[in-house]
mmCIF file of the N, C-alpha and C atoms, coordinates in Angstrom:
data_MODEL
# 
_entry.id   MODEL 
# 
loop_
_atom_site.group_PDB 
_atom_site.id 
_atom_site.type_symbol 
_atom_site.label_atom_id 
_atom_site.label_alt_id 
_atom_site.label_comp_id 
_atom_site.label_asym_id 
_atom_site.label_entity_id 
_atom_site.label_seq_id 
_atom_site.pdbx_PDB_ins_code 
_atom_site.Cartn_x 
_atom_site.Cartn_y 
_atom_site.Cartn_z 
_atom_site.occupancy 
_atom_site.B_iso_or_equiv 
_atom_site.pdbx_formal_charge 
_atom_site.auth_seq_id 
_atom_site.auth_comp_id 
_atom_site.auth_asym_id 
_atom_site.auth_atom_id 
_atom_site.pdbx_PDB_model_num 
ATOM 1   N N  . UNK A 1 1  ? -33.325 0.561  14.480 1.00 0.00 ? 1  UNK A N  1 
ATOM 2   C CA . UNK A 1 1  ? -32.535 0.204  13.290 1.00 0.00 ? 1  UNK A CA 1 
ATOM 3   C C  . UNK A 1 1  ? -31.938 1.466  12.666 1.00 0.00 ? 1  UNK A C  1 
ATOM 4   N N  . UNK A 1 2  ? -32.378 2.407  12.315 1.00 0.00 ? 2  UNK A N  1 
ATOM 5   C CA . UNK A 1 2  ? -32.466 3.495  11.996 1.00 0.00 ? 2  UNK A CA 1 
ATOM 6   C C  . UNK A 1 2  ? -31.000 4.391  13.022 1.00 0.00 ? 2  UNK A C  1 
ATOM 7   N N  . UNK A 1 3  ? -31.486 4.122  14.031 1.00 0.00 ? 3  UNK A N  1 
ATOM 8   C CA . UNK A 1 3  ? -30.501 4.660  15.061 1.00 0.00 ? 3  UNK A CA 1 
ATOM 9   C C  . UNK A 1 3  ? -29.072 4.173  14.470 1.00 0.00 ? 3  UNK A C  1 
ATOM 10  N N  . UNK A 1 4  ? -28.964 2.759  14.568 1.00 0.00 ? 4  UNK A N  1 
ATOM 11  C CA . UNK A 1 4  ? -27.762 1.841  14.903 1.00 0.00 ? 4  UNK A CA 1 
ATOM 12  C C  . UNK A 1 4  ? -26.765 2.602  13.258 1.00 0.00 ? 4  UNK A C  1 
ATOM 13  N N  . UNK A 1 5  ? -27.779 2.728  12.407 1.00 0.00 ? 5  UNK A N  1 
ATOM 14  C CA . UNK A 1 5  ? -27.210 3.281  11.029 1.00 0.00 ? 5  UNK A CA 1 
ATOM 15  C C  . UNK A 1 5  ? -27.005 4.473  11.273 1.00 0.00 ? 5  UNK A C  1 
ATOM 16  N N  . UNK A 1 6  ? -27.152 5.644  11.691 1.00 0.00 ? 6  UNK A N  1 
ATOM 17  C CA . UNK A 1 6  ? -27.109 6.570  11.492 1.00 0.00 ? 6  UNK A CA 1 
ATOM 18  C C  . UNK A 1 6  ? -25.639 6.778  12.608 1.00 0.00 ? 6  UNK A C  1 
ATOM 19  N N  . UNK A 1 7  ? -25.467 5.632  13.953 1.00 0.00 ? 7  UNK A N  1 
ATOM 20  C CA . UNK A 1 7  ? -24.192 5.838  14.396 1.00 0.00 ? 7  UNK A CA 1 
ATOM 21  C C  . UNK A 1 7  ? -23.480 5.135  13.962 1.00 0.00 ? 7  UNK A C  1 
ATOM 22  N N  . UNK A 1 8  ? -23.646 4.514  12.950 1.00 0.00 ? 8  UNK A N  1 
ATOM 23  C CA . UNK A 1 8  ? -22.241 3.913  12.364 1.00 0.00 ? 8  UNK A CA 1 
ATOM 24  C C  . UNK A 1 8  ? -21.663 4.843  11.213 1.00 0.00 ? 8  UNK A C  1 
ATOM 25  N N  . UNK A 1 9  ? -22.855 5.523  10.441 1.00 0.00 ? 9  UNK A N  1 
ATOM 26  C CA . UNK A 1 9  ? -22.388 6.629  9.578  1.00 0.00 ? 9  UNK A CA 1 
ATOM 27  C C  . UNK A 1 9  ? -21.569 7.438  10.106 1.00 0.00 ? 9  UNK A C  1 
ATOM 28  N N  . UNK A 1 10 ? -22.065 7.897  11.925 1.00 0.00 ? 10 UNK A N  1 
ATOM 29  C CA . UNK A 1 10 ? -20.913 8.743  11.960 1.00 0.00 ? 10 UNK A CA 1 
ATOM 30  C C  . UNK A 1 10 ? -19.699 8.556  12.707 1.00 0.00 ? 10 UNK A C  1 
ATOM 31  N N  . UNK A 1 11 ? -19.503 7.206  12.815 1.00 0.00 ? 11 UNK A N  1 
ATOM 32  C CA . UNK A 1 11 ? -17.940 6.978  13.591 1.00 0.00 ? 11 UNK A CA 1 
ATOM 33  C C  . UNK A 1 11 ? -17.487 7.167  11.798 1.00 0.00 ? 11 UNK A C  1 
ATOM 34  N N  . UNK A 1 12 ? -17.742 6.410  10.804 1.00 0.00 ? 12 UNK A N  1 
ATOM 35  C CA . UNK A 1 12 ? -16.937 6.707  9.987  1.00 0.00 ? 12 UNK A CA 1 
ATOM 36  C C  . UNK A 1 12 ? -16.585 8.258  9.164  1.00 0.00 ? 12 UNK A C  1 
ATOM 37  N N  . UNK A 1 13 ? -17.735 9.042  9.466  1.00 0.00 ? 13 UNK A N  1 
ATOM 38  C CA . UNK A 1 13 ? -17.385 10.335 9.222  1.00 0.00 ? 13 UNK A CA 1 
ATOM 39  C C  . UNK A 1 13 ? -16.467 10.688 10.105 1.00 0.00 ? 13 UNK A C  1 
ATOM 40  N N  . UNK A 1 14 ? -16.679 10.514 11.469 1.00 0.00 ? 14 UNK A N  1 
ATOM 41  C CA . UNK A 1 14 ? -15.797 11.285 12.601 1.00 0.00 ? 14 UNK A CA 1 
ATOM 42  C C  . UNK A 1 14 ? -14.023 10.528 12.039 1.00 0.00 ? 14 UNK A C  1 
ATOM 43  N N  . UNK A 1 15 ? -13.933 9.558  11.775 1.00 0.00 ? 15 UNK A N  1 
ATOM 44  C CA . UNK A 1 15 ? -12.284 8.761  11.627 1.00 0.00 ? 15 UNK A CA 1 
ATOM 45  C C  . UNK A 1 15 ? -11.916 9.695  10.311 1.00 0.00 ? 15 UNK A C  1 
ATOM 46  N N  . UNK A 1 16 ? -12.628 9.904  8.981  1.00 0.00 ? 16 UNK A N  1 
ATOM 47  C CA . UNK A 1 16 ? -12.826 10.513 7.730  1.00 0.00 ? 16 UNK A CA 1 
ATOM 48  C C  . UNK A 1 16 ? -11.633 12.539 8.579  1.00 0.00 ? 16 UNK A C  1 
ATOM 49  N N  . UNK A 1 17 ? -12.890 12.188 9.071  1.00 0.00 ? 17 UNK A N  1 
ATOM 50  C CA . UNK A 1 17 ? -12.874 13.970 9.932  1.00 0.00 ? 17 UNK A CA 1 
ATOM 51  C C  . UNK A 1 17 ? -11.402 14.263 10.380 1.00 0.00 ? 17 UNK A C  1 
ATOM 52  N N  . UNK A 1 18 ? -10.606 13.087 11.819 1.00 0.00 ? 18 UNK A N  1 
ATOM 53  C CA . UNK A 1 18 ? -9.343  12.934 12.122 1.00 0.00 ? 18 UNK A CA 1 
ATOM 54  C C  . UNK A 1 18 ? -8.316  12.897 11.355 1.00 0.00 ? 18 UNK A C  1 
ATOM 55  N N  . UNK A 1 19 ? -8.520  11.909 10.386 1.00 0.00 ? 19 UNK A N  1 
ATOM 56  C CA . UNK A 1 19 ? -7.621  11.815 9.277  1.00 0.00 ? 19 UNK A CA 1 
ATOM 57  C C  . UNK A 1 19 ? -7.286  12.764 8.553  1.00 0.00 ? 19 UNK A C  1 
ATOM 58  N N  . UNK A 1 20 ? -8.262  13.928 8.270  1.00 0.00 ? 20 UNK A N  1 
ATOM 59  C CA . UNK A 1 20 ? -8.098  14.921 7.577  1.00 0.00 ? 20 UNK A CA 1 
ATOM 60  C C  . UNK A 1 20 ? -7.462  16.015 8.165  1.00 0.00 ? 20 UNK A C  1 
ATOM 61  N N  . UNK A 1 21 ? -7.825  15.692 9.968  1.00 0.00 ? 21 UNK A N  1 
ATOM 62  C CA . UNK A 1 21 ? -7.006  17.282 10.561 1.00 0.00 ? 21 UNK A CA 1 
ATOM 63  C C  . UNK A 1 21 ? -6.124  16.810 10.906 1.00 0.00 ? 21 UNK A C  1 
ATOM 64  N N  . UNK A 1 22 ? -5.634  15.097 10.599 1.00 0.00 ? 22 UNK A N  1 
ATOM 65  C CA . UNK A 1 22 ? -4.159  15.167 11.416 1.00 0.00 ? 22 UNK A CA 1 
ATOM 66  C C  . UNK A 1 22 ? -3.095  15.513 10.314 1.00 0.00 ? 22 UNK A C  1 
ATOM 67  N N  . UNK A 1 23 ? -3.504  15.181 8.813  1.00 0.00 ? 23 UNK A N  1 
ATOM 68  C CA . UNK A 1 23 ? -2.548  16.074 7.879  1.00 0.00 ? 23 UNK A CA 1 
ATOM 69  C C  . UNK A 1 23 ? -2.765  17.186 7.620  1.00 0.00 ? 23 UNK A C  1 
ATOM 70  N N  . UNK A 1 24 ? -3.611  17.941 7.881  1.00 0.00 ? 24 UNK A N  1 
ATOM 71  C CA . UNK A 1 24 ? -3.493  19.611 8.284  1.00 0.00 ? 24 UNK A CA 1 
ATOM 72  C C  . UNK A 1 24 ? -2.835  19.436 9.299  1.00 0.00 ? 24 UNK A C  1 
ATOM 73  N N  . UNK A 1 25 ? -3.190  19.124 10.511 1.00 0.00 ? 25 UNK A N  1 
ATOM 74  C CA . UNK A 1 25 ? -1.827  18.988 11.704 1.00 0.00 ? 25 UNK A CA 1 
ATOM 75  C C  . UNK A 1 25 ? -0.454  19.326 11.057 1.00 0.00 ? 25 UNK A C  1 
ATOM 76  N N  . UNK A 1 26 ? 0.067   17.838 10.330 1.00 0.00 ? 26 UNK A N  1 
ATOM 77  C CA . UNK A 1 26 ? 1.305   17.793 9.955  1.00 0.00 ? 26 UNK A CA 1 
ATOM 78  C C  . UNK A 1 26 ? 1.778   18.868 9.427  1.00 0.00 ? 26 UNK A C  1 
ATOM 79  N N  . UNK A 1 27 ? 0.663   18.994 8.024  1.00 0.00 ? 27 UNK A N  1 
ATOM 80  C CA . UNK A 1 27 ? 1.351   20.298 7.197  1.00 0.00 ? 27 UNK A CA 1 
ATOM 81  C C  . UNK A 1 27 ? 1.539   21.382 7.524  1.00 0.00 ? 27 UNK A C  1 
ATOM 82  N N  . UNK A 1 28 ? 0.569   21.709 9.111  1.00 0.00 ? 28 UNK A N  1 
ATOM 83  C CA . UNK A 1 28 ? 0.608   22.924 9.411  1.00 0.00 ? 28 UNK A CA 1 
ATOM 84  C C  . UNK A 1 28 ? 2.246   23.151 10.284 1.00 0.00 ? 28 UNK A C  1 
ATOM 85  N N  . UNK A 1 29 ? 2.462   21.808 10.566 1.00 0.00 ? 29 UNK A N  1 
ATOM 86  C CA . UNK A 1 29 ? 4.255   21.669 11.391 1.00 0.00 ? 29 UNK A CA 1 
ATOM 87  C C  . UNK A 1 29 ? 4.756   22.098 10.612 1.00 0.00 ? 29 UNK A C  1 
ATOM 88  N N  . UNK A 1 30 ? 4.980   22.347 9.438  1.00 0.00 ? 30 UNK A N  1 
ATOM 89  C CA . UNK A 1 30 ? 5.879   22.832 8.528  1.00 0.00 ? 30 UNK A CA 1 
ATOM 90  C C  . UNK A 1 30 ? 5.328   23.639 7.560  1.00 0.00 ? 30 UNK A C  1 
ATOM 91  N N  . UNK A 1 31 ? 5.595   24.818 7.857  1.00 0.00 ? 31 UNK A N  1 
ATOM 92  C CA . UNK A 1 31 ? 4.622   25.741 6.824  1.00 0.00 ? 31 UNK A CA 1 
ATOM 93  C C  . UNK A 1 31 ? 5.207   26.531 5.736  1.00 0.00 ? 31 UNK A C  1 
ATOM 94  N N  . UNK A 1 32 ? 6.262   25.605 5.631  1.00 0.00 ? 32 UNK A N  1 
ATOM 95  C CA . UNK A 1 32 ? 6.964   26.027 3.835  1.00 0.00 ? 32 UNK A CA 1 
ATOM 96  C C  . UNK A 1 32 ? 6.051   26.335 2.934  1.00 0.00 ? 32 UNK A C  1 
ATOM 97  N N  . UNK A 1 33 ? 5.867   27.385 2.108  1.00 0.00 ? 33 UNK A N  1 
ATOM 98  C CA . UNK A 1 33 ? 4.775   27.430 0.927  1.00 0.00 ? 33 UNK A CA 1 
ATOM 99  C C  . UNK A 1 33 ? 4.850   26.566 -0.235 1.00 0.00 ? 33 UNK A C  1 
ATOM 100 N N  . UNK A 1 34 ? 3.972   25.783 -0.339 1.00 0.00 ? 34 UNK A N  1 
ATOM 101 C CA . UNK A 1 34 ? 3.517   24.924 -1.746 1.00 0.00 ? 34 UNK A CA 1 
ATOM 102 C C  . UNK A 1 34 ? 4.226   23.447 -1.131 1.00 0.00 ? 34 UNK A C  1 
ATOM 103 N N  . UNK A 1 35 ? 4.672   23.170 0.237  1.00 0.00 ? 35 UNK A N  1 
ATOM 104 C CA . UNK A 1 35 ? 4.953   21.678 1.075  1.00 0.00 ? 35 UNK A CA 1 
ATOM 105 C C  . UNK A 1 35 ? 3.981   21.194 1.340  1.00 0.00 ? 35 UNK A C  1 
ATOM 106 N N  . UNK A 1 36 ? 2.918   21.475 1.021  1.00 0.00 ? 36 UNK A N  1 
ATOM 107 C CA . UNK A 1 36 ? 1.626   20.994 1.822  1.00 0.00 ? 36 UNK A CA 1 
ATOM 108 C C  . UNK A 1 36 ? 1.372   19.367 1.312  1.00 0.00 ? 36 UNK A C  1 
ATOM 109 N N  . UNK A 1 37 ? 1.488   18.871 -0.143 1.00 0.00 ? 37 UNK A N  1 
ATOM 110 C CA . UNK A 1 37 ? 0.849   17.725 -0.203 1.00 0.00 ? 37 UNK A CA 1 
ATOM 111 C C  . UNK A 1 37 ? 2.407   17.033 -0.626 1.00 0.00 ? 37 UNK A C  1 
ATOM 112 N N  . UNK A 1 38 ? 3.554   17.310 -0.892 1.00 0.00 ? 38 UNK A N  1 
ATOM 113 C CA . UNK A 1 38 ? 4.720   16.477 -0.459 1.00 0.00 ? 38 UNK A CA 1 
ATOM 114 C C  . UNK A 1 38 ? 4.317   16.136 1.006  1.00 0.00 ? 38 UNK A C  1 
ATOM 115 N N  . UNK A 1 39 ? 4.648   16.911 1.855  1.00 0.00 ? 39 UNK A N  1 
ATOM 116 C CA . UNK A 1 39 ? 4.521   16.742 3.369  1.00 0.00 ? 39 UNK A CA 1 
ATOM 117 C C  . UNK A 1 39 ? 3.351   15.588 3.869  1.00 0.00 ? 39 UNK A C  1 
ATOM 118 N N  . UNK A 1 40 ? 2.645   15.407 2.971  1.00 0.00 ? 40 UNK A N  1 
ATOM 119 C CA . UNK A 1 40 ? 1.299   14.601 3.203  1.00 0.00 ? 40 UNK A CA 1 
ATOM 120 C C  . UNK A 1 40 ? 1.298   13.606 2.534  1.00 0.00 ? 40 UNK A C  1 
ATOM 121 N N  . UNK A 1 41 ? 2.293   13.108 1.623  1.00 0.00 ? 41 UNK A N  1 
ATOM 122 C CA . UNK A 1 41 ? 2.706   12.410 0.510  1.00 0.00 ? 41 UNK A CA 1 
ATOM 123 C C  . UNK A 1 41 ? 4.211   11.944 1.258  1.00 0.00 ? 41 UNK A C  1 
ATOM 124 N N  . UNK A 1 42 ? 4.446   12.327 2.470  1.00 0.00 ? 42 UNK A N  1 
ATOM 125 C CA . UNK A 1 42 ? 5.586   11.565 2.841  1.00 0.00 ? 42 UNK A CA 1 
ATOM 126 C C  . UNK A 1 42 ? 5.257   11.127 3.799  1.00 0.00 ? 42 UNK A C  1 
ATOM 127 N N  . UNK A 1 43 ? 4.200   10.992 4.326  1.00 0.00 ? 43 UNK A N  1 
ATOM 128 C CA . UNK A 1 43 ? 3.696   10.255 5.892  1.00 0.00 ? 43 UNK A CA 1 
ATOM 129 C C  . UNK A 1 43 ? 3.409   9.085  5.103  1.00 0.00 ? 43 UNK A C  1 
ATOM 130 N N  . UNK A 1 44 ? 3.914   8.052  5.971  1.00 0.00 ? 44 UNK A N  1 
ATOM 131 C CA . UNK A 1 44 ? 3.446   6.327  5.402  1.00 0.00 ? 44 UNK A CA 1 
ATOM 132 C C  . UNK A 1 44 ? 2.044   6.059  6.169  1.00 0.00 ? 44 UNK A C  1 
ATOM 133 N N  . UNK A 1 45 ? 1.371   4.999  5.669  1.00 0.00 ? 45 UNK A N  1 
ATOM 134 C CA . UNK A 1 45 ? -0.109  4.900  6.713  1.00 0.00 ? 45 UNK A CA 1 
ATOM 135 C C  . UNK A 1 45 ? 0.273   4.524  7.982  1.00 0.00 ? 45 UNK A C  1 
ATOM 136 N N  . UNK A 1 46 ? 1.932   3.964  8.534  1.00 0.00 ? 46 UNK A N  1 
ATOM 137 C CA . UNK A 1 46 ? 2.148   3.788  9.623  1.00 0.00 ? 46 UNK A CA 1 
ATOM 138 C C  . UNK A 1 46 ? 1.625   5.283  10.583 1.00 0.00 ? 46 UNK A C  1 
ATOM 139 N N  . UNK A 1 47 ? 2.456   6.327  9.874  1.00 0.00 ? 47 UNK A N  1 
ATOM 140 C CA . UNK A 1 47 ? 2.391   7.696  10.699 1.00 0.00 ? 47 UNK A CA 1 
ATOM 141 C C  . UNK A 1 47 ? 1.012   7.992  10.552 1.00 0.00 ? 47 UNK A C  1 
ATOM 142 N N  . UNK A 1 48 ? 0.367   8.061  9.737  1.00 0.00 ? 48 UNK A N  1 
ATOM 143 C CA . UNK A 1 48 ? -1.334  8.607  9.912  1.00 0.00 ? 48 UNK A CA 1 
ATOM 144 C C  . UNK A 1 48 ? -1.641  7.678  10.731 1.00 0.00 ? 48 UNK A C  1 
ATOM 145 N N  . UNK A 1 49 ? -1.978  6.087  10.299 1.00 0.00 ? 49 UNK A N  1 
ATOM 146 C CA . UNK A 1 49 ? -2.731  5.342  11.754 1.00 0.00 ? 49 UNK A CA 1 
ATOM 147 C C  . UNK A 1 49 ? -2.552  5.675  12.751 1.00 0.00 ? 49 UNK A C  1 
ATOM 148 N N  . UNK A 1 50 ? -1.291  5.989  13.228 1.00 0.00 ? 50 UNK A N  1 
ATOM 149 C CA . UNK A 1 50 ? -0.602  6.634  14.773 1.00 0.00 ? 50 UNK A CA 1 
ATOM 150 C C  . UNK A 1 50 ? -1.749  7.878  15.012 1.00 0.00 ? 50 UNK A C  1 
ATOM 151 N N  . UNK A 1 51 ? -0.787  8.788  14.135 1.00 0.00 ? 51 UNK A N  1 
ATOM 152 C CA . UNK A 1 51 ? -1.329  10.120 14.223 1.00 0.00 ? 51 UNK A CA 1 
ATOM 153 C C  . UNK A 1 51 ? -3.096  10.206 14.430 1.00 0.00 ? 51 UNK A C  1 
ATOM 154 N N  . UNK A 1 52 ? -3.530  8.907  13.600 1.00 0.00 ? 52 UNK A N  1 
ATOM 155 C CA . UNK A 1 52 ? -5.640  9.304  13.853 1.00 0.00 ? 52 UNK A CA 1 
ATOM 156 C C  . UNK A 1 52 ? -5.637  8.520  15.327 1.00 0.00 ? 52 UNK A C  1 
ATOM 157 N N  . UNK A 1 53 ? -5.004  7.543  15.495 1.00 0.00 ? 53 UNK A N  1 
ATOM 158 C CA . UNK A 1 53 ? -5.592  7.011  16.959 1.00 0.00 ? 53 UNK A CA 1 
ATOM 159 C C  . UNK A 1 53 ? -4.938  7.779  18.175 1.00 0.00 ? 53 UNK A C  1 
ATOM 160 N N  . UNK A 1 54 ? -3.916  8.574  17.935 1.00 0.00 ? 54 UNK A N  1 
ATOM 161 C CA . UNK A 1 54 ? -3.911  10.054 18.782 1.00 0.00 ? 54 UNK A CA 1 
ATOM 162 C C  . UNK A 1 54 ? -4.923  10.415 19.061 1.00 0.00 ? 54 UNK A C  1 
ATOM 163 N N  . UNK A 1 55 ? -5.344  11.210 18.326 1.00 0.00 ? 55 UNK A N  1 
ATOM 164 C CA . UNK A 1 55 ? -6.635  12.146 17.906 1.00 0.00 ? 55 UNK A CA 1 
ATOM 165 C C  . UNK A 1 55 ? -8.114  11.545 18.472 1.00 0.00 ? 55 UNK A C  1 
ATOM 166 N N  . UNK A 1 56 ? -8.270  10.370 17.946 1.00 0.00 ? 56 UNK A N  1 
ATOM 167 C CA . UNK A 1 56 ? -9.460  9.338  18.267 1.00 0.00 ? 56 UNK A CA 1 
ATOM 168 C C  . UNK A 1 56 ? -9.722  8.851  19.596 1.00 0.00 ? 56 UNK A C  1 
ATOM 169 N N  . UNK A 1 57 ? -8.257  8.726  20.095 1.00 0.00 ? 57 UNK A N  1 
ATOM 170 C CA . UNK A 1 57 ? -8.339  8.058  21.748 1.00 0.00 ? 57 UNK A CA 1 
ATOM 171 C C  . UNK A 1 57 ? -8.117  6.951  21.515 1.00 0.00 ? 57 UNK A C  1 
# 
């Protein structure tokens, strides 16, 4: 029981984890100074869902 919880904690950390480096990804595509959270603020959840199930497989 114990097990089954502790791997479900971490698929959702690991998706948490993707999500976070695929907009560092992005922002890092464009490395205008102070673009960082426009640039991350213009991806729709279409482009992140894409972008994490890249990442995820």
């Amino acid at each position: 029981m114990h097990m089954m919880e502790h791997r479900s904690a971490d698929v959702r950390h690991s998706h948490a984890v993707a999500r976070e480096a695929a907009v560092a990804a992005r922002a890092n595509a464009r490395p205008e100074p102070g673009k960082g959270m426009s640039t991350g603020t213009s991806l729709s959840p279409e482009d992140i869902r894409r972008i994490v199930a890249d990442m995820v497989g």
